[in-house]
SEROPA-911466 format. One record per residue: residue number from 0; chain; x, y, z of N, C-alpha, C, O in turn. Coordinates in steps of 0.1 Angstrom, whole numbers, plus 5000, padded with zeros to 4 digits. Atoms other than C-alpha are relative to their C-alpha. Layout:
[atom NUM; A; [X; Y; Z]; [X; Y; Z]; [X; Y; Z]; [X; Y; Z]]
...
***
This chain:
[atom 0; A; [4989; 5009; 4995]; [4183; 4309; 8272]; [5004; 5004; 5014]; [5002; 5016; 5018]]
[atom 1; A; [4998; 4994; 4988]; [4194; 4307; 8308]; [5013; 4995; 5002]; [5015; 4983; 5001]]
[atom 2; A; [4985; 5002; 4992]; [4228; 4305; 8320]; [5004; 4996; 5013]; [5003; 5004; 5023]]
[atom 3; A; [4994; 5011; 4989]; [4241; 4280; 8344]; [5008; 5012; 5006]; [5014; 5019; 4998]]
[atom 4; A; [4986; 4993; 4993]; [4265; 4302; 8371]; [5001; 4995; 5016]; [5009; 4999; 5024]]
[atom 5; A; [4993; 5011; 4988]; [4263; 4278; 8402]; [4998; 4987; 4998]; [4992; 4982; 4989]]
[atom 6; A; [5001; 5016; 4998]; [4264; 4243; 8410]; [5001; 4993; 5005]; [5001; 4998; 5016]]
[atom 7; A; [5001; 5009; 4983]; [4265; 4217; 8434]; [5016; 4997; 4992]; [5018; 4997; 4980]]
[atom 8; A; [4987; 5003; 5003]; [4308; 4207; 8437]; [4997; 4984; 4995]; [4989; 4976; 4999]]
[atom 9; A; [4997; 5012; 5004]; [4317; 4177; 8418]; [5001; 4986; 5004]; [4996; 4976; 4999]]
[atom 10; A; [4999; 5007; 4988]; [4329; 4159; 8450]; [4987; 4992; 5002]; [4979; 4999; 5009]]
[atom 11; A; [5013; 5008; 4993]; [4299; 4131; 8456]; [4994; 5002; 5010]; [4981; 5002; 5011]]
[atom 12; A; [5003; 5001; 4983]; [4300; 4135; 8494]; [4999; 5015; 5003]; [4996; 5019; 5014]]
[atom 13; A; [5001; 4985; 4997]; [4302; 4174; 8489]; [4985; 5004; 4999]; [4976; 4998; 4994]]
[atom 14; A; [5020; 4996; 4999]; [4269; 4192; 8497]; [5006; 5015; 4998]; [4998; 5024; 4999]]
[atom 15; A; [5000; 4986; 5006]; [4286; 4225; 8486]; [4997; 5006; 4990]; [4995; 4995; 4984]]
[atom 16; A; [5008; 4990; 5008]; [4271; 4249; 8460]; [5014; 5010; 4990]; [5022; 5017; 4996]]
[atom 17; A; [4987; 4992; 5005]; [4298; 4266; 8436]; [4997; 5011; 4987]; [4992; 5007; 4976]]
[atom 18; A; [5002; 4994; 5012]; [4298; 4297; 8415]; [5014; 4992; 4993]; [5025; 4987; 4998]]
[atom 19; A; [4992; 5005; 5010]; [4312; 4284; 8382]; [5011; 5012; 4994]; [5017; 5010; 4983]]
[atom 20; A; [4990; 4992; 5003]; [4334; 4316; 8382]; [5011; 5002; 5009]; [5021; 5007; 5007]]
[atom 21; A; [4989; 5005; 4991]; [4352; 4306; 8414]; [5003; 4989; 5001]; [5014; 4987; 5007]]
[atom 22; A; [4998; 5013; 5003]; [4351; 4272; 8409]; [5014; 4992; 4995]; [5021; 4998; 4986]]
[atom 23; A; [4988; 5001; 5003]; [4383; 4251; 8406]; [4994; 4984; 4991]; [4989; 4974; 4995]]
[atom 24; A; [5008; 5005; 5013]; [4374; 4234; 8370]; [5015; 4984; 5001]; [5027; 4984; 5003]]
[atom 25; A; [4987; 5013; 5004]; [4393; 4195; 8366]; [4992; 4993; 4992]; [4980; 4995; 4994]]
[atom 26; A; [5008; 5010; 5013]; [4380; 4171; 8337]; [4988; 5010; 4998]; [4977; 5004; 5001]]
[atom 27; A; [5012; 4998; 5000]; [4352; 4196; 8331]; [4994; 5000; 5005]; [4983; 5001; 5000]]
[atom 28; A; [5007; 4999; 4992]; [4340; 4195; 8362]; [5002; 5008; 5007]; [5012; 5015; 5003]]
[atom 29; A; [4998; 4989; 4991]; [4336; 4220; 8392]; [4999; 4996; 5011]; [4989; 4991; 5015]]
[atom 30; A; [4998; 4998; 4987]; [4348; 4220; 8424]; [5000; 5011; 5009]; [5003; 5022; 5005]]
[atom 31; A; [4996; 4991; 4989]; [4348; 4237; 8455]; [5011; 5003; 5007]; [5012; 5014; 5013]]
[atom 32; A; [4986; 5000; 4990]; [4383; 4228; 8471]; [5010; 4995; 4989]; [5007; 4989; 4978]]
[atom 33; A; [4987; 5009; 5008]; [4416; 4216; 8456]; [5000; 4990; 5006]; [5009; 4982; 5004]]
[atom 34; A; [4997; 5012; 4991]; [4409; 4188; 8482]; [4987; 4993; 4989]; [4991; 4982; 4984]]
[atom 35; A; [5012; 5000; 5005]; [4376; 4182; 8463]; [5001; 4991; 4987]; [4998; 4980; 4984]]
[atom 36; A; [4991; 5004; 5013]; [4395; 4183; 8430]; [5007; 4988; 4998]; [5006; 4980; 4988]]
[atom 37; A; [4988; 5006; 5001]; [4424; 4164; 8440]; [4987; 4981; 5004]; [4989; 4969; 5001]]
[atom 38; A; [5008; 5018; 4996]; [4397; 4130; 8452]; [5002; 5002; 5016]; [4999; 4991; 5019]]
[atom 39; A; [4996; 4999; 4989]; [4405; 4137; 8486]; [5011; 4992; 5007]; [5010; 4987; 5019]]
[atom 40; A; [4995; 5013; 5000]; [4433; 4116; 8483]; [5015; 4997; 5008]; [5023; 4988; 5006]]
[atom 41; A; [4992; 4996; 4989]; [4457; 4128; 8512]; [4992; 4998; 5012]; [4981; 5002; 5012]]
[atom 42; A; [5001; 4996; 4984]; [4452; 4126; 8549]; [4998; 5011; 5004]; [4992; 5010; 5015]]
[atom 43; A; [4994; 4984; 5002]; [4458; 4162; 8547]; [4984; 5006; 4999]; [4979; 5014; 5007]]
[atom 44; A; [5013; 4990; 5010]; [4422; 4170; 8523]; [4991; 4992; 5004]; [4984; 4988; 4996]]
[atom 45; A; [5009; 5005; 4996]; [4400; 4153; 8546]; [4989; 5013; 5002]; [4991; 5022; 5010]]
[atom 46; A; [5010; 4986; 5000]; [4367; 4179; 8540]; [5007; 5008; 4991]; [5019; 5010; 4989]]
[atom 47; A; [4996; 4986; 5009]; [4366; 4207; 8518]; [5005; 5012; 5008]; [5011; 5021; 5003]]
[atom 48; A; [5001; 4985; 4997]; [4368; 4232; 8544]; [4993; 5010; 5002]; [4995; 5020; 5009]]
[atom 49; A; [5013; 4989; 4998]; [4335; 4249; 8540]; [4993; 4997; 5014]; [4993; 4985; 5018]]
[atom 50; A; [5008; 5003; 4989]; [4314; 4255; 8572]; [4991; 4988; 4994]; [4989; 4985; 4982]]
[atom 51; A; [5011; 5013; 5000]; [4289; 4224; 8577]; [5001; 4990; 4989]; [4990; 4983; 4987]]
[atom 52; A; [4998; 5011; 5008]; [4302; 4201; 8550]; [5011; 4993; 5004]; [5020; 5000; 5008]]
[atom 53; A; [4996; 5010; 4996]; [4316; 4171; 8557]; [5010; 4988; 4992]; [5016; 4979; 4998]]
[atom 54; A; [4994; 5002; 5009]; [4330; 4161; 8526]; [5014; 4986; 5001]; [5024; 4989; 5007]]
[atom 55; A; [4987; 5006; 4995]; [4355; 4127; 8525]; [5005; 4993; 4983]; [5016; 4987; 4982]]
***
């Protein structure tokens, strides 16, 4: 058996990578950002924040 412990973020447009033990978990899914999480759905949470992702 192999155990899952990263993952690509939830986010569509995210190209981030997430361990699933820092991951910010919503519906069963995993995120990279609370901006990520949230849909990006502020003005505010445009991008995750991570270097070189672009995220909207």
């Amino acid at each position: 058996m192999i155990a899952v412990t990263m993952m690509k973020c939830a986010c569509k447009s995210c190209l981030c990578v997430v361990s699933i033990a820092d991951a910010i978990k919503e519906n069963d899914q995993y995120y990279c950002s609370q901006a990520c999480a949230n849909g990006h759905v502020n003005e505010n949470e445009k991008g995750c924040g991570h270097q070189g992702c672009g995220c909207v």
